[in-house]
N, C-alpha and C positions, 0 to 999 in steps of 0.2 A: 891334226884332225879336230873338227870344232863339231858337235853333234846343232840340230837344229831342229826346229818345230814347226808347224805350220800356224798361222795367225788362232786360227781353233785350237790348238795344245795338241796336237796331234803330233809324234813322234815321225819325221820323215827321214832322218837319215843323218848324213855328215858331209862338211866340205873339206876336201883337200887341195892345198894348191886353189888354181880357179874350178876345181871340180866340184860337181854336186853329186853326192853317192846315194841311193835308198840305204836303208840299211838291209835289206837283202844284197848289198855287190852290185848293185847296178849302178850306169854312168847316164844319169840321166838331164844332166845341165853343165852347163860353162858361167861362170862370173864374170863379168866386163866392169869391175868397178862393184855395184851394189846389187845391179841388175840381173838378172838368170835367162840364157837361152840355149832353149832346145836343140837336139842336135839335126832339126831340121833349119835351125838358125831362129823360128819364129821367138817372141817375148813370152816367157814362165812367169815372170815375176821379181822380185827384189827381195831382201832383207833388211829389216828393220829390228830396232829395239835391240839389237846383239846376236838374236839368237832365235829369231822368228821369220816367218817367208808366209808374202805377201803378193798381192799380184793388184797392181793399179791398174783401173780400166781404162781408163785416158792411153795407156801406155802399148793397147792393144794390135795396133800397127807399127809396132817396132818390130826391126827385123836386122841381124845382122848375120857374117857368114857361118854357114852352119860347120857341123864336124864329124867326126866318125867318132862313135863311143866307143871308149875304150873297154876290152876286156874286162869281162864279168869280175867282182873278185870275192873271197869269202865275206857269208853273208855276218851282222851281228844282230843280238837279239835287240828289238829295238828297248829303248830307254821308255819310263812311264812318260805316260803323258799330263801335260800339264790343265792347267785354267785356261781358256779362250780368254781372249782379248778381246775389248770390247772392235765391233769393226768400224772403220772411217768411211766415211762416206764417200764416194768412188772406187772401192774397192773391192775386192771378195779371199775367200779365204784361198790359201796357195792350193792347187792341186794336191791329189794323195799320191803317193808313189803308183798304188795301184791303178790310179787313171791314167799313170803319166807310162805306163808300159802299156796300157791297152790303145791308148791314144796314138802309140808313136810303135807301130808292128815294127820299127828297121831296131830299137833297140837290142843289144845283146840276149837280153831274157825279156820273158814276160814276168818275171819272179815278181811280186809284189811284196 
């Protein structure tokens, strides 16, 4: 389990395997490599710097096959949050968990 942040220091959750976890228990992304997609298949984003998630807008029509999330699981309290990163140019900062369960109704929870 490797916890992770969003390019803003914003505590998001943890990756297991190719999974993306909120830290409430949800399965809210798949890894292809660096890459992040939803489980409706559309592109989330990427990770960068080790341990930050990012979302390239160039990268905005990527698409590949989607999945069924798996099972909620216990949630943890999230970790502090850090310093934002300065942002790159074509980018924006990674969704918040709690976008990424309003955004996507088929996920297990809406728990944010």
């Amino acid at each position: 389990m490797k916890w992770l942040w969003t390019w803003g220091g914003t505590s998001f959750g943890y990756r297991s395997g190719d999974d993306l976890w909120t830290h409430a228990g949800c399965h809210v992304g798949r890894f292809l490599g660096t890459e992040i997609f939803a489980p409706s298949g559309d592109y989330l984003g990427e990770i960068k710097s080790t341990n930050r998630l990012i979302t390239d807008l160039t990268k905005h029509n990527r698409y590949q096959i989607g999945f069924t999330p798996s099972a909620n699981r216990a949630g943890y309290a999230p970790y502090a949050d850090y310093a934002a990163y300065v942002m790159y140019i074509g980018y924006r900062d990674f969704p918040s968990p709690s976008t990424l369960h309003r955004n996507n109704p088929g996920l297990a929870s809406n728990r944010g």
